[in-house]
Residue frames relative to the residue before (quaternion, step in Angstrom):
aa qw qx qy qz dx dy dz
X 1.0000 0.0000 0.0000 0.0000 0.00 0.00 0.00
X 0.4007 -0.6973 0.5584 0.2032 3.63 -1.28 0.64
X 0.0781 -0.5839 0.7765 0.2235 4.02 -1.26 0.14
X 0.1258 -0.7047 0.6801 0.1582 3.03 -1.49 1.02
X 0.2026 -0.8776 0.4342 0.0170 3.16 -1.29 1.04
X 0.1201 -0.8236 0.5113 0.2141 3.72 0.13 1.24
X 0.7616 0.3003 -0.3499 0.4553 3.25 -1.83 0.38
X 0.3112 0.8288 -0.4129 0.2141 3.46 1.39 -0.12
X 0.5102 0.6755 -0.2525 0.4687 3.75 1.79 -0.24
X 0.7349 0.5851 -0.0940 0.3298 3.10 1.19 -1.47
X 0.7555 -0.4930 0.2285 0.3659 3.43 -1.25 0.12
X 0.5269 0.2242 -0.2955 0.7647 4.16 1.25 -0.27
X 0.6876 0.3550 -0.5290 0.3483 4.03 -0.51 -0.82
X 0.5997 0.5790 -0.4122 0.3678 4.12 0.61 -0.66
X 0.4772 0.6908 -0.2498 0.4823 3.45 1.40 -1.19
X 0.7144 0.4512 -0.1546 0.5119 3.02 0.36 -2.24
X 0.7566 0.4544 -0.2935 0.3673 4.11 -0.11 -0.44
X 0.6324 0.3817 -0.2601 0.6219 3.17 1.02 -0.69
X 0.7754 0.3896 -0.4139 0.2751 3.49 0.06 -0.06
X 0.6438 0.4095 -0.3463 0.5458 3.12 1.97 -0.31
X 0.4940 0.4577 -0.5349 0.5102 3.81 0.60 0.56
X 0.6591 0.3908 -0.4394 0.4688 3.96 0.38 -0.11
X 0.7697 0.3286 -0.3327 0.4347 3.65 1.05 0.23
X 0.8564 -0.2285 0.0980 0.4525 3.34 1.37 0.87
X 0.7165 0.6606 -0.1178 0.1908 2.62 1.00 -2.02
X 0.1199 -0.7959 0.4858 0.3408 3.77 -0.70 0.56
X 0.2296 -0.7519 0.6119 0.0865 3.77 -1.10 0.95
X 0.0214 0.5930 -0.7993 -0.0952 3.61 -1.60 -0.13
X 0.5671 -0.5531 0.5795 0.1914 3.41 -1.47 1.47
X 0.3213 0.6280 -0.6925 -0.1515 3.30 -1.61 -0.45
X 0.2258 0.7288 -0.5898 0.2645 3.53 -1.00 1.37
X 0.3918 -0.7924 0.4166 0.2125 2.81 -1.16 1.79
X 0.5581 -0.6860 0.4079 0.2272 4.03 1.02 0.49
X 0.3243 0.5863 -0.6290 0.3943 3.59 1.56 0.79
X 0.8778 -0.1273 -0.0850 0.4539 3.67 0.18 -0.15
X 0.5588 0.3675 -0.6506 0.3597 3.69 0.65 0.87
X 0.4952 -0.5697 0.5428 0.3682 3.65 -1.58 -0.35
X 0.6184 -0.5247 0.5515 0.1954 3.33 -1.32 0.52
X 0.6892 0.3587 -0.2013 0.5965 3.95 1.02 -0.88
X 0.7528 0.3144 -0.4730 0.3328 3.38 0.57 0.58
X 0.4641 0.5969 -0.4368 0.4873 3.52 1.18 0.74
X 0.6283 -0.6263 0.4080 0.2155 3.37 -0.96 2.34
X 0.5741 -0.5356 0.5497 0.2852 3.71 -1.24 1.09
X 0.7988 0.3605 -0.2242 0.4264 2.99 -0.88 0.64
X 0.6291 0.4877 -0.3251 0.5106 3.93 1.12 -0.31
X 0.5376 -0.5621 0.5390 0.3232 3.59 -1.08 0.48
X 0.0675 0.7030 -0.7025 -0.0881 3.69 -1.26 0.26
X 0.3042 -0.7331 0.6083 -0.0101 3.19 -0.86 1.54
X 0.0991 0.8396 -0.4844 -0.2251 3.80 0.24 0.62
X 0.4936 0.7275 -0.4580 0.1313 3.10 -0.50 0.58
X 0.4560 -0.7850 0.2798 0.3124 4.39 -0.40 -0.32
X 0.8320 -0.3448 0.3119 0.3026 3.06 -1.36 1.00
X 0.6938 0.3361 -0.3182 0.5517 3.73 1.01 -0.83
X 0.5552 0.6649 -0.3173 0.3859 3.68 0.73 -0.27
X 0.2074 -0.8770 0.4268 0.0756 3.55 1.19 1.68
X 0.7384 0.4848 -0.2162 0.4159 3.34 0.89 -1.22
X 0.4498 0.5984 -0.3181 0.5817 3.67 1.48 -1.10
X 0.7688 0.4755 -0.2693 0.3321 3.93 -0.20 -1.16
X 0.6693 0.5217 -0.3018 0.4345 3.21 1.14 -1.53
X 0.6004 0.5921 -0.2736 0.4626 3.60 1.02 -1.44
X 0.7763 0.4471 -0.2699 0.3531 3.48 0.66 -0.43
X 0.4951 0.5931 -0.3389 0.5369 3.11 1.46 -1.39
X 0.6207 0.5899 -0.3104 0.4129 3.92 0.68 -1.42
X 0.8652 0.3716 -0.1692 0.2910 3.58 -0.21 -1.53
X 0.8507 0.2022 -0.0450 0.4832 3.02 1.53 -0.31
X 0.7079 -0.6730 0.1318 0.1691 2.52 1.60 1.58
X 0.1864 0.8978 -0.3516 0.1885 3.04 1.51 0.27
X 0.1561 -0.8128 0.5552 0.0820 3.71 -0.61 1.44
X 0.7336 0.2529 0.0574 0.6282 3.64 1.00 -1.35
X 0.2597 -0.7251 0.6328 0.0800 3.27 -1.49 0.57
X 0.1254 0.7892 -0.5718 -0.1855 3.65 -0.60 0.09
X 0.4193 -0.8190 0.3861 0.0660 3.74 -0.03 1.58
X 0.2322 0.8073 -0.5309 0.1119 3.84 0.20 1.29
X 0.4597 0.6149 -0.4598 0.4463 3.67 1.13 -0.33
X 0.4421 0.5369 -0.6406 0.3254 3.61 -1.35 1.65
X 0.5545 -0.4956 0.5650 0.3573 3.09 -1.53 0.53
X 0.0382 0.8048 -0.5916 -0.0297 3.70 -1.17 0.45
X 0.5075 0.6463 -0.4212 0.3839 3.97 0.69 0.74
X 0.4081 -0.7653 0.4432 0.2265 3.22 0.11 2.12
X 0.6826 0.5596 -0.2943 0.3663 3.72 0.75 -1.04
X 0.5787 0.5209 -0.2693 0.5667 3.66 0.95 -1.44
X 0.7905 0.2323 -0.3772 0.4229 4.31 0.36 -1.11
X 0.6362 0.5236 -0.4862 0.2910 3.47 0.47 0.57
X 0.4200 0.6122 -0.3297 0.5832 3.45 1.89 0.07
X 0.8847 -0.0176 0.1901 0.4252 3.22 0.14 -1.06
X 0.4072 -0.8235 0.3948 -0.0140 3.51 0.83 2.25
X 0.7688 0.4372 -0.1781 0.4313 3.19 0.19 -1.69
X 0.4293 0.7823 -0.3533 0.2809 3.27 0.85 -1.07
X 0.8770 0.3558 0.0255 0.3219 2.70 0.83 -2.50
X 0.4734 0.5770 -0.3280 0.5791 3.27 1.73 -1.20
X 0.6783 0.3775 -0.4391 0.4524 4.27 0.32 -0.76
X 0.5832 0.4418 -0.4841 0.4800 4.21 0.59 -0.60
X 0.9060 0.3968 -0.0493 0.1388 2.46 -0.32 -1.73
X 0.6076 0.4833 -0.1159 0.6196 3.75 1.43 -1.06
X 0.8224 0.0718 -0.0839 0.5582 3.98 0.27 -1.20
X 0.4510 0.4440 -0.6183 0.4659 3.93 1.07 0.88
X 0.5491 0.5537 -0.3928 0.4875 4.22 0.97 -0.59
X 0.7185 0.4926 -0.3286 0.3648 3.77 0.84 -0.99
X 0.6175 0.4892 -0.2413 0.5668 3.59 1.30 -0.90
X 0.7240 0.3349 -0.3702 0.4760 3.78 0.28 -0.33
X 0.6115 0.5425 -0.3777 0.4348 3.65 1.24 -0.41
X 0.6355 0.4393 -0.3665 0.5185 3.52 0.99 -0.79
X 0.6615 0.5695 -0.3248 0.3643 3.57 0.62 -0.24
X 0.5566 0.5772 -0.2241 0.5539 3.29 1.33 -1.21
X 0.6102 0.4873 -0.3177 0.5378 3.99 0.76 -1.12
X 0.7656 0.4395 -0.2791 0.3779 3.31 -0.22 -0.85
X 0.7244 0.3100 -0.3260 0.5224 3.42 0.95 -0.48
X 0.7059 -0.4181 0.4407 0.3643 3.58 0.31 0.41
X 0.6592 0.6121 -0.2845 0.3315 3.88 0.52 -0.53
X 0.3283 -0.8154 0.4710 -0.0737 2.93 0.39 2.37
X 0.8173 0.2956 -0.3232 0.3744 4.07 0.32 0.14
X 0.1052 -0.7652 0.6327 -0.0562 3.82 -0.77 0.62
X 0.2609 -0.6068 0.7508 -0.0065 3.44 -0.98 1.49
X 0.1465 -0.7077 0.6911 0.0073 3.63 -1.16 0.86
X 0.1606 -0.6406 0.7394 0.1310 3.88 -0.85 0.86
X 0.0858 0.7152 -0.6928 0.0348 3.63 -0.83 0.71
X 0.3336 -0.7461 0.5690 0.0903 3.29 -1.25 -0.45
X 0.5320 -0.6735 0.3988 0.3231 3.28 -1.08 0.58
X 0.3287 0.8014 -0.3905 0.3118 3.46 1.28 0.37
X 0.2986 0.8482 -0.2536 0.3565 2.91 1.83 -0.73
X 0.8292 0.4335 0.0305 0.3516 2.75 0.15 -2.23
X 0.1811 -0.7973 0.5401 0.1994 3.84 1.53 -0.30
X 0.6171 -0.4888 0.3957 0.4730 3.98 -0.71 -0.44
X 0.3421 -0.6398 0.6869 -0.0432 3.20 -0.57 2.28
X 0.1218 -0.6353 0.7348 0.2040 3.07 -1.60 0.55
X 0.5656 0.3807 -0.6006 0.4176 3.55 -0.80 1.72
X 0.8337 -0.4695 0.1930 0.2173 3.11 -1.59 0.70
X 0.5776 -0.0245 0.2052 0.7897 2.85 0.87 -1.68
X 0.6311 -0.5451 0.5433 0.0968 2.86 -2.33 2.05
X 0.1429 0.6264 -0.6966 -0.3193 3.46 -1.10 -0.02
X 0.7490 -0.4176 0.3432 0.3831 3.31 -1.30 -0.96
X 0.6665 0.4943 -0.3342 0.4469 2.80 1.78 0.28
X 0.3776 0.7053 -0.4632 0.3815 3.40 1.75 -0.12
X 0.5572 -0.6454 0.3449 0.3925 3.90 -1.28 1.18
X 0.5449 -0.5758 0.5014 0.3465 3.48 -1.24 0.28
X 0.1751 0.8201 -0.5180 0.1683 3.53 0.24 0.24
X 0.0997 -0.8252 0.5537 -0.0505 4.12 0.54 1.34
X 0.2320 -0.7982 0.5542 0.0440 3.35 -1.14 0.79
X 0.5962 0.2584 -0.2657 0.7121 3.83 1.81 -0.12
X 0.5149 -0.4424 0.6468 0.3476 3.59 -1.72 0.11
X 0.6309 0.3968 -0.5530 0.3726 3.94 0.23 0.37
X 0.4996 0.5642 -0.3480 0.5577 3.87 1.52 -0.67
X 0.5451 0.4668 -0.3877 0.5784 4.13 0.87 -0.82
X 0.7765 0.4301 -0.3516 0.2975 3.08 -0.46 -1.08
X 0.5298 0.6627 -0.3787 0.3698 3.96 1.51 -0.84
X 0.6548 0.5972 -0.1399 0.4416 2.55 0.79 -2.11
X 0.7058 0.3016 -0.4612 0.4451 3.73 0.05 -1.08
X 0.6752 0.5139 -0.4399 0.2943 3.53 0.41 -0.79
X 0.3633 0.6948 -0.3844 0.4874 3.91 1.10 -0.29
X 0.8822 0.3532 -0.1170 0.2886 2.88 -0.20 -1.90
X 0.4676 0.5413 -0.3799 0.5866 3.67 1.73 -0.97
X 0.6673 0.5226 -0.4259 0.3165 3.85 0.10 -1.05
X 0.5832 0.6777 -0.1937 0.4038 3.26 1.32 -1.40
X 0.8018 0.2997 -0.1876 0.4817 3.21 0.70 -1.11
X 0.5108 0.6426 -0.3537 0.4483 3.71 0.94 -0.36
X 0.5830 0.4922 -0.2693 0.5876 3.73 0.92 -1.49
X 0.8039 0.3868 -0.3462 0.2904 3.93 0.41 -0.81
X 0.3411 0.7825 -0.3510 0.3850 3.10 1.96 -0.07
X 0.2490 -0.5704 0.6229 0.4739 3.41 1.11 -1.89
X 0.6979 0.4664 -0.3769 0.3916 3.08 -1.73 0.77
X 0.8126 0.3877 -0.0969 0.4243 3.64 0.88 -0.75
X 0.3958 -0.7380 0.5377 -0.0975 3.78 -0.28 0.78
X 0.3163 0.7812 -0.4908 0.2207 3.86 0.29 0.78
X 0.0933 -0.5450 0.8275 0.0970 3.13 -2.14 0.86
X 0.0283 -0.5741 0.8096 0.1193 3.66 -1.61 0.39
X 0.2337 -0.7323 0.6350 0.0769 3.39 -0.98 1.63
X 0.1233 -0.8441 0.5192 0.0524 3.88 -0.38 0.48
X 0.2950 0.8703 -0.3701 0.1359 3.23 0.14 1.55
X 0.7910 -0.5332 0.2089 0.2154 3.04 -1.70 1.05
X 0.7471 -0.3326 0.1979 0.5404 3.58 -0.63 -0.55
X 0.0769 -0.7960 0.5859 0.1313 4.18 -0.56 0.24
X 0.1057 0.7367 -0.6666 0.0418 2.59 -1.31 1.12
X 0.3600 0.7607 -0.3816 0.3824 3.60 -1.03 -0.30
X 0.3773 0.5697 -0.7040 -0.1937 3.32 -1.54 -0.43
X 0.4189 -0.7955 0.3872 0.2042 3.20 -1.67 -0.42
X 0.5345 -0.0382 -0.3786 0.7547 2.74 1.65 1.71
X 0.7442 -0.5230 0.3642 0.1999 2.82 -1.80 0.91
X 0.7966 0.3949 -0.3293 0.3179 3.41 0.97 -0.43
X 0.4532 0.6726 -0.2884 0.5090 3.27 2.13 0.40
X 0.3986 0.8191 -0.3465 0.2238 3.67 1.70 -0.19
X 0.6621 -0.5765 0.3642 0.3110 3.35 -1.20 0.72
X 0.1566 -0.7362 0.5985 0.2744 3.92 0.57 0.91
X 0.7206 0.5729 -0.2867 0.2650 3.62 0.24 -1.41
X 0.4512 -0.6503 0.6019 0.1056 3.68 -1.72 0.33
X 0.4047 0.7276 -0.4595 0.3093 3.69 1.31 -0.17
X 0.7459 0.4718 -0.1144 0.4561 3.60 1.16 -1.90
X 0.4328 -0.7194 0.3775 0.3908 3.34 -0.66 0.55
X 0.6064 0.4565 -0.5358 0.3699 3.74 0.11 -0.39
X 0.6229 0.4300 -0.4193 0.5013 4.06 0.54 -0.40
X 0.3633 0.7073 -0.4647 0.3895 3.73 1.25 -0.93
X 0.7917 0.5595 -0.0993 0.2243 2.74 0.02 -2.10
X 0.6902 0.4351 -0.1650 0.5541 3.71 0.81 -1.99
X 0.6115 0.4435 -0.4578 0.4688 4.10 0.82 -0.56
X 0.4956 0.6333 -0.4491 0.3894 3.73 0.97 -0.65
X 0.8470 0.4063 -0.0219 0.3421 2.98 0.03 -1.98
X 0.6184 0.4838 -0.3577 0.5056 3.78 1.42 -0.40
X 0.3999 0.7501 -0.1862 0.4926 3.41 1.27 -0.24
X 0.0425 -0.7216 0.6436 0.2516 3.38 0.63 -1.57
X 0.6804 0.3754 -0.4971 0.3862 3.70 0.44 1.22
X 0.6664 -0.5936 0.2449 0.3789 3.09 -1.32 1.27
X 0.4322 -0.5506 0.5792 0.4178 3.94 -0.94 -0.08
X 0.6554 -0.5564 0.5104 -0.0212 2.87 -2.04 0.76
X 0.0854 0.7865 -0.6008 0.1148 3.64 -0.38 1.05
X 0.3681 -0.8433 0.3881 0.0524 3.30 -0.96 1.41
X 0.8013 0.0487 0.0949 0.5887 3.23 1.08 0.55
X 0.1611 0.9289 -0.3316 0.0348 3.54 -0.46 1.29
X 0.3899 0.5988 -0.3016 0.6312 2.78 2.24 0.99
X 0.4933 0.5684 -0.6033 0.2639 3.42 0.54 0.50
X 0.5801 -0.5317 0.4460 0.4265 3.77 -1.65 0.69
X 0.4394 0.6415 -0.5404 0.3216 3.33 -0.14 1.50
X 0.7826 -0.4796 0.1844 0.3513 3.81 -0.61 0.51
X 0.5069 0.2047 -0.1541 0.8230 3.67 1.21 -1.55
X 0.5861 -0.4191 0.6048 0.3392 4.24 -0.69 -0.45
X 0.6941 0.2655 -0.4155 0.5246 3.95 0.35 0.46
X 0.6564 -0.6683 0.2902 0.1960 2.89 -1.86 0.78
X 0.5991 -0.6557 0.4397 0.1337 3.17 -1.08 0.77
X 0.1441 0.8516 -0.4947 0.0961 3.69 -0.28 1.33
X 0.1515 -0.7776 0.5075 0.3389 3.85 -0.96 -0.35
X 0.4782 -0.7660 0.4290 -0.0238 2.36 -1.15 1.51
X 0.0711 0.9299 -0.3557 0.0600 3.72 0.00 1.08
X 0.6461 -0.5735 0.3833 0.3268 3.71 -0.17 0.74
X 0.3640 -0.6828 0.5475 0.3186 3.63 -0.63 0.98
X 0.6290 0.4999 -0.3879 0.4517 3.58 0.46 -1.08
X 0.6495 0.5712 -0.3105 0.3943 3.82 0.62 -0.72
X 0.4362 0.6086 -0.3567 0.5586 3.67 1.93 -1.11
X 0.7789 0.5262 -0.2079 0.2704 3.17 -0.06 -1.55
X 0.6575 0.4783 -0.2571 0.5223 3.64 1.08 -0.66
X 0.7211 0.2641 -0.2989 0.5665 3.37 0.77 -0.47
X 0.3865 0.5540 -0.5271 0.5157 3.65 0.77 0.62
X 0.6428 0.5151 -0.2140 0.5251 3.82 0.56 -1.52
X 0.6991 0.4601 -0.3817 0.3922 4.02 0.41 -1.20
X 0.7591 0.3827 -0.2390 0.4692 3.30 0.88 -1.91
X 0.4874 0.5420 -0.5613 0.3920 4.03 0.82 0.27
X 0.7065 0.4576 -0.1376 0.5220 3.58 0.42 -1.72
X 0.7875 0.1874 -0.3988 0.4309 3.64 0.25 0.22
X 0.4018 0.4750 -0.5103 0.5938 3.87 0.97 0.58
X 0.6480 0.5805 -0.3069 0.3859 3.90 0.56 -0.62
X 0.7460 0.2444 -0.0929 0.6125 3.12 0.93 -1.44
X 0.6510 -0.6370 0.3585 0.2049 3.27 0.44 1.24
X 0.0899 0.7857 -0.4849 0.3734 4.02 1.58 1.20
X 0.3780 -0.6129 0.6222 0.3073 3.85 -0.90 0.77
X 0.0197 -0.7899 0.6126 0.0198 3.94 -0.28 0.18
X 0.3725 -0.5405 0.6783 0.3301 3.89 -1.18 0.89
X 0.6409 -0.6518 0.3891 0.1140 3.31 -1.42 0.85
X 0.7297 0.2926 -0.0570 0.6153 3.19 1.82 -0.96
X 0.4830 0.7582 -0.4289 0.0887 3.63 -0.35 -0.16
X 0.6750 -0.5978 0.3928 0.1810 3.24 -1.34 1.46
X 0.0357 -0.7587 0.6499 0.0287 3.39 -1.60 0.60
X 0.2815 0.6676 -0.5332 0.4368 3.01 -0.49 1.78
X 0.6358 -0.6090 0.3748 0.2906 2.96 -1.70 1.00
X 0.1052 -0.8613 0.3622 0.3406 3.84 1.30 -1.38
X 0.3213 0.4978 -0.5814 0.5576 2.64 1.42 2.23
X 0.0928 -0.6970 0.6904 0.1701 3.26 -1.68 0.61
X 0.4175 -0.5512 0.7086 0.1408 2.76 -2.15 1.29
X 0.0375 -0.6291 0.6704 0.3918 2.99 -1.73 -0.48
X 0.8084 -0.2691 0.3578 0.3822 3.13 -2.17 0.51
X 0.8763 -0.0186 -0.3212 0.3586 3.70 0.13 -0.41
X 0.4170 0.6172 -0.5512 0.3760 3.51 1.15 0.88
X 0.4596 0.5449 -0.4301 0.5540 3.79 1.59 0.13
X 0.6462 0.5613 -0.3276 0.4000 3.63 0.52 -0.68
X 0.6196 0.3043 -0.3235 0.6472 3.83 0.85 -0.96
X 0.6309 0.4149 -0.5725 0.3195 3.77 0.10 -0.49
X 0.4385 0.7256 -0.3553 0.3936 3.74 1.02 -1.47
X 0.6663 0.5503 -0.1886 0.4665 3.36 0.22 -2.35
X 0.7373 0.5734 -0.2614 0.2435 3.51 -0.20 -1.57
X 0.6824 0.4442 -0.0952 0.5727 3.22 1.16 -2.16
X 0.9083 0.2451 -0.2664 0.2098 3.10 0.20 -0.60
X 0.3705 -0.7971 0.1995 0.4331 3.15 2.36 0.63
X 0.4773 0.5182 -0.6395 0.3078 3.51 0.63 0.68
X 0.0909 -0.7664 0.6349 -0.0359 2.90 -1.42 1.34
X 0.3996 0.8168 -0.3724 0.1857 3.58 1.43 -0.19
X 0.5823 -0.5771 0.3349 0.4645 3.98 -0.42 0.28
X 0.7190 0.3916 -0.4134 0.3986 3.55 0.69 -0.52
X 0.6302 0.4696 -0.4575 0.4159 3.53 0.81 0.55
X 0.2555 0.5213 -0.7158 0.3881 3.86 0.58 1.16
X 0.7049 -0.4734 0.5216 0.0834 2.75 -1.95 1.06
X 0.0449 -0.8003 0.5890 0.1028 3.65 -0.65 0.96
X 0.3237 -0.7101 0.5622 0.2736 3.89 -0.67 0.29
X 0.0882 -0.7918 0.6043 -0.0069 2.73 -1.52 0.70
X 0.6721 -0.5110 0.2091 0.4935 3.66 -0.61 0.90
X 0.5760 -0.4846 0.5045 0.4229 4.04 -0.93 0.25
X 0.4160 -0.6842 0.5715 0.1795 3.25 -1.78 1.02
X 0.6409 -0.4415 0.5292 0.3381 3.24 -1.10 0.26
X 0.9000 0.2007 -0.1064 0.3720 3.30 -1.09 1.20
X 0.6645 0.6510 -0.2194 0.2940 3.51 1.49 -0.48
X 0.3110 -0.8044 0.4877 0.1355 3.66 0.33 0.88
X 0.5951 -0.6378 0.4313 0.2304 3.62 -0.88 1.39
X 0.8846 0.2998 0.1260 0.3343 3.37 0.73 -1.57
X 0.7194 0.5365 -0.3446 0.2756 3.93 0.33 0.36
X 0.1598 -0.7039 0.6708 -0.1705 2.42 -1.55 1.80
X 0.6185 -0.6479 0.3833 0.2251 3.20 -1.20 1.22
X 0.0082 0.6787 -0.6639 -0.3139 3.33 -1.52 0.07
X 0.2168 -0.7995 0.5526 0.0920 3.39 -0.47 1.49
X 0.3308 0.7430 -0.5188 0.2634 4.14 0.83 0.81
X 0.7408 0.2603 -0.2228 0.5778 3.56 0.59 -0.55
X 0.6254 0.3767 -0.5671 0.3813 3.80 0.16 0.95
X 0.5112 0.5204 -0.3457 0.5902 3.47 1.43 -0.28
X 0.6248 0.3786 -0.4033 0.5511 3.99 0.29 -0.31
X 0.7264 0.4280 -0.1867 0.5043 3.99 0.14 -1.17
X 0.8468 -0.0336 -0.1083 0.5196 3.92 0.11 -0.46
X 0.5124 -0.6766 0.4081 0.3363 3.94 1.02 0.28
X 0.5875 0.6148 -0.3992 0.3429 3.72 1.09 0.51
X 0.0338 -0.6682 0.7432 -0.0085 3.37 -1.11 0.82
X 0.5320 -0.4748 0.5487 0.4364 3.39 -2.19 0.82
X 0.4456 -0.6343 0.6296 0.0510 2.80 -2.17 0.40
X 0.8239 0.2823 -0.0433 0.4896 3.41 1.06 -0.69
X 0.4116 -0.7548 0.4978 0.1141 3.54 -0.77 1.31
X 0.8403 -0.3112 0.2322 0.3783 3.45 -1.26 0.55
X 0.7084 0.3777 -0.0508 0.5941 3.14 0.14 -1.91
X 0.6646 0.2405 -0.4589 0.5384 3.89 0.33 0.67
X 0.6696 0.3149 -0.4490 0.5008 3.55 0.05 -0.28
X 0.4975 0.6309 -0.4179 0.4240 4.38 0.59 0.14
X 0.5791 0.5932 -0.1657 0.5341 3.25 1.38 -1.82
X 0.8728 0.3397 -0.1862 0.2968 3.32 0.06 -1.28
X 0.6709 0.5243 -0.3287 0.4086 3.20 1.61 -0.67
X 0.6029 0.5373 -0.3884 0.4438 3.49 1.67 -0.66
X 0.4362 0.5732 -0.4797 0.5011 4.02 1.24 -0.70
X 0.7457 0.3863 -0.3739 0.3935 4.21 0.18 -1.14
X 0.7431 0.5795 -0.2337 0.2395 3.64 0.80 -1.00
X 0.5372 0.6736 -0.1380 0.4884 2.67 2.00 -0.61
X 0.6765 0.5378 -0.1443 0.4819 3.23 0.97 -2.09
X 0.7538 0.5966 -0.1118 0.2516 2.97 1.00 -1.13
X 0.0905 -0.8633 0.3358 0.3658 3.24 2.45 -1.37
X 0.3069 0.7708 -0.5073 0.2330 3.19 1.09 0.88
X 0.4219 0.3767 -0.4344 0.7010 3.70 1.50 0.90
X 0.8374 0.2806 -0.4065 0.2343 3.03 -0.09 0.09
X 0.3882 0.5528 -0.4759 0.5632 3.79 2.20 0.32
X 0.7073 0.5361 -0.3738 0.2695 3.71 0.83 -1.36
């Protein structure tokens, strides 16, 4: 049997492939390459370039390559960018899930991996998120999750369908340099484009009800995504009762500028033009969420593995290798 994997090009879907080919697994990519690369998909895997809205393009694939399981990462995901430009997202992200679902039905292909997100969860007031805290989004990229959840939800009650919606936290990290975050969207790359530069990094806000005044996130290894991508695939496969929804995360919070001295620390810049400047709050950005990561560790036996200061290491080892200071 095949897992097809969109976004499977990109920066967590690359993660997400390579970790299920080191357990066996057969995969084929599909990604339309608006922001993953083509050279990070494992020799030997198909890459189908093309998109999720592309009904006919999907079916042909799902078809030729046998396709049993799906594990669904292709979407826009910049809380800031879907409050500019809604439609944008609700067309990726909402009616690219509807076309790959009608496609997935029709062929018979009883398992679905969901990438969700704690967007979901908009700005809970409580410490740590479970999966039962309300859904209650505060940007149209956190809408767009949710509808996609809720469409999954109802399909599976149809019959015929098989679902995990993984709902993770912040990613960072990689777990080889050539799998590194190319992009500037996330804050730990944020951060290394700042500082390679020689200009101070950016903080978004320093009056939120939070200890230092910036917001509070968990912070979780990409490689760490990827395994519990691989668990919740192989147990839908092997035929595992699974809770439909469940969180990835570490259920520690950082804040934005306790990432910054960690950032600083690892990467020994200590010079004066690297204090933190603020800048007005973004659109859409909740003060407060942190995972509870108790009921994926009971339901698929996974916990993170890696700690701050390793997912820092690993992303500065990619940013480097990579000379992505030196394009920026």
């Amino acid at each position: 049997m095949t897992w097809l994997v969109t976004g499977g090009a990109g920066y967590i879907g690359a993660h997400v492939v390579t970790a299920m080919r080191a357990q066996g697994e057969r995969v084929v990519v599909l990604d339309d390459l608006s922001t993953g690369d083509a050279s990070r998909v494992p020799e030997g895997v198909p890459l189908v370039h093309g998109s999720v809205l592309d009904g006919p393009l999907v079916q042909r694939t799902v078809d030729r390559h046998a396709v049993r399981g799906v594990v669904h990462l292709a979407a826009k995901k910049q809380v800031e960018e879907s409050v500019r430009r809604p439609l944008h997202y609700y067309a990726e992200n909402v009616e690219g899930l509807r076309v790959l679902l009608d496609a997935v039905v029709g062929a018979g292909a009883p398992w679905f991996v969901f990438s969700s997100s704690a967007a979901v969860y908009g700005a809970p007031d409580v410490d740590v998120v479970g999966e039962d805290t309300p859904c209650l989004p505060v940007n149209p990229y956190g809408r767009t999750k949710l509808i996609g959840e809720q469409m999954l939800a109802d399909v599976a009650g149809a019959g015929g369908l098989r679902y995990t919606a993984l709902r993770y936290f912040n990613v960072a990290g990689s777990a080889s340099p050539a799998l590194a975050d190319r992009g500037v969207s996330n804050l730990v790359p944020m951060v290394f484009d700042r500082l390679s530069r020689h200009l101070p990094p950016r903080v978004f806000g320093d009056d939120y009800d939070t200890p230092d005044g910036s917001c509070i996130r968990d912070f979780i290894h990409v490689a760490d995504i990827a395994s519990a991508h691989v668990a919740a695939a192989r147990a839908l496969a092997g035929g595992q009762e699974t809770d439909h929804v469940l969180n990835i995360g570490r259920g520690r919070g950082v804040s934005v500028l306790e990432m910054v001295r960690t950032i600083r620390d690892v990467t020994g810049t200590d010079a004066g033009w690297a204090e933190p400047v603020v800048e007005p709050r973004r659109p859409g950005d909740p003060p407060r969420v942190v995972a509870s990561a108790e009921r994926i560790r009971d339901v698929l036996g996974w916990e993170a593995r890696h700690d701050v200061p390793e997912m820092v290491r690993s992303a500065w080892e990619g940013w480097q290798v990579s000379g992505s200071a030196g394009r920026r």
